[in-house]
N, C-alpha and C positions, 0 to 999 in steps of 0.2 A: 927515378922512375916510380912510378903511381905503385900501390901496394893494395892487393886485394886480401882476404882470409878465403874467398870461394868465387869464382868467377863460372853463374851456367848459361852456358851456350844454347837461347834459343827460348822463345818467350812465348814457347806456347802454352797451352792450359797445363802439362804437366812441370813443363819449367817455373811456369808462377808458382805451383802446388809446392814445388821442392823450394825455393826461394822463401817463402812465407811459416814453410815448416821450421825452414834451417833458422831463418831470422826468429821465431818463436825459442826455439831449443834454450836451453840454458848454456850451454858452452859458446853460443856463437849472437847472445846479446851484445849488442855493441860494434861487433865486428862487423870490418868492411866487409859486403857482399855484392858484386855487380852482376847483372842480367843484362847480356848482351844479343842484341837481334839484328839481325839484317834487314828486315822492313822496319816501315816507317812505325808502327804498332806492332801490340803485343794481338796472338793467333791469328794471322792472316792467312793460314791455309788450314790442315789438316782441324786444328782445333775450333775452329769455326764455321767447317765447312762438313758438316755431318747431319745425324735425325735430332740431336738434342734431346738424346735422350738417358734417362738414368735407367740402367741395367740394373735385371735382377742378380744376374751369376747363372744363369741356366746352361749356358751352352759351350761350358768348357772344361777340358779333359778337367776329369779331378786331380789336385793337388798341384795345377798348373797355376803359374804366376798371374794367367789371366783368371781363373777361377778365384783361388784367396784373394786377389786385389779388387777383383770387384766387390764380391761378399762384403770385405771389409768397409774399401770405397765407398758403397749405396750408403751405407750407416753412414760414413764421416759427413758424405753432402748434404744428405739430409740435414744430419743436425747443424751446418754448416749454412744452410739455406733457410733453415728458423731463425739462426742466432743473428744474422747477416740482414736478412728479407732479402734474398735474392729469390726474385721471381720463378716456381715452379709447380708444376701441379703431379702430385700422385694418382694419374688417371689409372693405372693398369692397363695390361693389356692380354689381349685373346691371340694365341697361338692356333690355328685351325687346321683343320683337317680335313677328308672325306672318309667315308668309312676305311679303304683301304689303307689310309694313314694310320688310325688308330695306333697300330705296332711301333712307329716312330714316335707317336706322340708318349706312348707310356716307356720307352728307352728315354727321351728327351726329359720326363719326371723325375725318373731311376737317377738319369746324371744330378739332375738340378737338386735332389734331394745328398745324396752324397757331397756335395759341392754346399751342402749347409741351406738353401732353399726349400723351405719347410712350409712355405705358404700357400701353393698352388693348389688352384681347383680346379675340378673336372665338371664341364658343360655336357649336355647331352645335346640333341637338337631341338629341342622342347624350349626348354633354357636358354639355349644360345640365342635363338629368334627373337624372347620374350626380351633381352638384353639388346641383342642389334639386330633388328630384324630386316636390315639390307644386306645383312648376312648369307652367304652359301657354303656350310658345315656342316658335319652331322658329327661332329663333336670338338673341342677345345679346350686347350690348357688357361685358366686362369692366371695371370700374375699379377696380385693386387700391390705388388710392391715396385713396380714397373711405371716409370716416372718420366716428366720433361722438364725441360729447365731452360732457362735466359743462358744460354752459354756467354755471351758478351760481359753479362751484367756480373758473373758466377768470376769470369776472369778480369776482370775489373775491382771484384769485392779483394783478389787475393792479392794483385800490385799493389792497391791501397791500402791491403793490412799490411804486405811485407814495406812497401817507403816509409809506413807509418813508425816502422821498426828498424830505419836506418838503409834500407836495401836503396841500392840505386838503381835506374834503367836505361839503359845504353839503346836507343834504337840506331837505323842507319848506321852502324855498325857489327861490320864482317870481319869473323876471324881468318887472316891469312896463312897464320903458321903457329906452330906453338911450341917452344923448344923448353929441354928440361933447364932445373935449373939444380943447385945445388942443396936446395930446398922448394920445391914448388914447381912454378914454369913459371917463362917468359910468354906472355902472348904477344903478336903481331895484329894488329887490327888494321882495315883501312876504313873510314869515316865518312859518307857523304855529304858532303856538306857546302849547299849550293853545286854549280857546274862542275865541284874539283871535291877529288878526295883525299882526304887527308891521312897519314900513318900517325898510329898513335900505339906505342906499347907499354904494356904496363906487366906487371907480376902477379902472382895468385899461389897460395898455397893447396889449394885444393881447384880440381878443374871437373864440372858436369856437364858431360855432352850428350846436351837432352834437344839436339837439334833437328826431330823428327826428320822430315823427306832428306834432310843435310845430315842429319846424323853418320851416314857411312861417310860420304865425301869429306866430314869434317876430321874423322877417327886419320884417315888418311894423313893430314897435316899435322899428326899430333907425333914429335920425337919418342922413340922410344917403344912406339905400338908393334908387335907384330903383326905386318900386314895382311900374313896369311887367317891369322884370328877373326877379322873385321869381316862380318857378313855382310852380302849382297843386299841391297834395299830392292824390292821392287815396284814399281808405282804401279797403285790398281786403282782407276777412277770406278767412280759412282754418281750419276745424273740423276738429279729430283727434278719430278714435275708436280708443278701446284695446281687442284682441282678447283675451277671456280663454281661458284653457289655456295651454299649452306652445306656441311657435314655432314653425311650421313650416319658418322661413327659421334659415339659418344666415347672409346678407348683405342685404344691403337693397336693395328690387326697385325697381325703375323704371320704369311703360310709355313709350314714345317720349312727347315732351314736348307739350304741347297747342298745334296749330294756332294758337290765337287768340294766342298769347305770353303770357298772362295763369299759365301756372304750369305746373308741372313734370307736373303730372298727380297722382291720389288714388295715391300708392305707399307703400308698407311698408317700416317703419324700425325698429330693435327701441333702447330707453334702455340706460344702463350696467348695470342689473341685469336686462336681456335681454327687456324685457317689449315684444309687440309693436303698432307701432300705424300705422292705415292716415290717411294725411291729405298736405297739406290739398287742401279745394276752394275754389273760387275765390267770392267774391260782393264785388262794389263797394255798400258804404255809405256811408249819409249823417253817422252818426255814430257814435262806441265804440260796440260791443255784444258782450260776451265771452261771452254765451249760447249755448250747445252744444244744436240742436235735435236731440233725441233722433230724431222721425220722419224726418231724414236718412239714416236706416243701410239702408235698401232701398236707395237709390239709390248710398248707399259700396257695398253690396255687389254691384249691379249693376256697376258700372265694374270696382271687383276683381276681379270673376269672370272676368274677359278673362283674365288672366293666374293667377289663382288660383281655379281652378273649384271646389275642394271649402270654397269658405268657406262659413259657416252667420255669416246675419244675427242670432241671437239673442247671437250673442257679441261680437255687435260691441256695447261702452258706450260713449257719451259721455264724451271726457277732459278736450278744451282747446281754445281756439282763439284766434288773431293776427291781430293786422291788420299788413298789410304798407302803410308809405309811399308807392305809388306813383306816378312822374310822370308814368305814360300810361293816360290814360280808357282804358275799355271800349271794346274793338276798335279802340284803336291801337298802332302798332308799338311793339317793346319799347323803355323807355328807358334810357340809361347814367345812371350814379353823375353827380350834379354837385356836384365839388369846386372853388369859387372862392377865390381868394386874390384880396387889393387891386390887382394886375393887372386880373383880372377885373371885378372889382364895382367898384372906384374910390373903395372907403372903405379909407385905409389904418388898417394893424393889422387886421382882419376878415377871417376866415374861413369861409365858410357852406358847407355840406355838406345835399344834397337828394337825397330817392329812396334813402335807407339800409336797401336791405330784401335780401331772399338775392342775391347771396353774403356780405351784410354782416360775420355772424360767421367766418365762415374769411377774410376780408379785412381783420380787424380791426387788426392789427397792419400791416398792409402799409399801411394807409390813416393808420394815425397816424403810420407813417413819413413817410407824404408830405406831411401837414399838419405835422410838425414839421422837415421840412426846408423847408416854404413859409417858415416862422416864421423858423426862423434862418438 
């Protein structure tokens, strides 16, 4: 039977992150590492299917996993996206308000500043027009450290440094079952491969189950887990619509974030070749459904119009939309990143990782630092 040193389940942007870490590390040069995915490629849902954008850290409880992992994260990509040229721009962006907002805007600073967010500035409406004057605010948080990125390209640069370093990647390959072993596990895999699929099991000393929307269903099949531990995932989609014409933003707008914790709010984000698009909103489902309802765009254009009163709903198309991992139902408080090691869960070698949804991609690197300093 095949022999792994780390076998992580799931190739999305934080799976490559942790893969390319681990493969970097000094303890785990040389050693076998496999990345194993059930589509055909590495991110084909959650990690690919977002704003693309690099987070400052502003909008999470302090001293939460998602607060420090971003903080840190923004720095690793960055310099991760010089060293590399992976395509991204540090546009900043505007957080906006109307005068009644104010109150939440300077709570939203308070946090962002205690969260290590040092760089924000405050617009007036003088200011803010003179900056975007398709603008409607009478005041705004500045983040000049508020960035977008090639997500593709970003997850592309980290398979190619980690193969470069020995790491392999298993696509069309699902894990079945995964039983202990007397050191490690046994995994069970099935294979696709043409019309028929194939069983293929191998070993692994260490197991990372960083299988976003699959991560609880996977925790499930794994010997040894207590069931009652493994939270709930819930699927909460997000629909982008893309504006045609020319941009009216030159940075990417924000309204104050949504009451319920459930999402950032419908704001305007422009891709690397400038093009601009309003999203997401929020709907908890039952099951995948990457369907873009078109009759949604009265109601994008309604919410936009708060802050972008000259939009015209006929330009708004139908582009994409994701579903986010979440671990908290529908009107409850927001939840943090849950990163377990064998401390935690009580199966040694095992790593499980839940609720991998924004800040995930600008946290990406900082999160596989941490899993691979769990490891070694």
């Amino acid at each position: 039977m095949d022999k792994f040193a780390v076998c992580i389940a799931g190739a999305g942007v934080v799976g490559l992150a942790i893969a390319y870490k681990l493969a970097s590390s000094r303890q785990f040069q040389g050693k076998d590492i496999v990345v194993v995915e059930r589509e055909a490629s590495f991110g084909q849902h959650t990690s690919s299917r977002n704003s693309e954008v690099i987070h400052a850290g502003i909008y999470y409880p302090t001293g939460s996993l998602k607060a420090r992992l971003c903080v840190r994260g923004k720095a690793l990509l960055y310099d991760h996206c010089l060293r590399h040229s992976i395509a991204h721009r540090q546009l900043g962006k505007f957080i906006v308000a109307a005068a009644a907002g104010v109150p939440a805007l300077e709570s939203l600073a308070s946090l962002a500043f205690a969260n290590g967010v040092t760089d924000l500035v405050w617009f007036d409406d003088p200011q803010l027009h003179e900056q975007e004057p398709a603008l409607k605010a009478s005041h705004a948080l500045f983040s000049p450290s508020t960035g977008i990125i090639d997500s593709h390209e970003y997850m592309q640069s980290l398979l190619h440094l980690a193969q470069n370093r020995g790491v392999q990647f298993a696509p069309y390959t699902e894990i079945t079952a995964v039983n202990r072993a007397s050191v490690g596990f046994v995994v069970d895999t099935s294979i696709a491969s043409g019309t028929r699929c194939v069983r293929y099991q191998f070993g692994c000393d260490f197991l990372v189950n960083c299988a976003g929307l699959d991560a609880t269903a996977l925790a499930g099949k794994i010997d040894g887990v207590d069931r009652s531990t493994i939270p709930q995932t819930h699927f909460c989609k997000g629909d982008y619509f893309s504006y045609q014409g020319a941009s009216p933003f030159k940075h990417l707008i924000y309204p104050l974030p949504e009451a319920n914790t459930q999402g950032l709010g419908i704001h305007a984000t422009l891709d690397m070749a400038g093009q601009l698009r309003f999203g997401p909103d929020t709907e908890y489902i039952e099951k995948r459904n990457y369907h873009v309802d078109a009759s949604k765009s009265a109601g994008f254009a309604a919410a936009i119009a708060a802050y972008f009163p000259a939009i015209e709903v006929t330009k708004l198309q139908p582009a994409y939309s994701g579903i986010r991992p979440k671990l908290a139902a529908l009107g409850e408080p927001v939840a943090d990143f849950i990163i377990e090691g064998s401390a935690e869960n009580g199966v040694p070698g095992l790593v499980q990782l839940f609720g991998m949804e924004s800040p995930g991609l600008t946290a990406s690197l900082a999160i596989g630092e941490l899993v691979a300093g769990d490891i070694v």
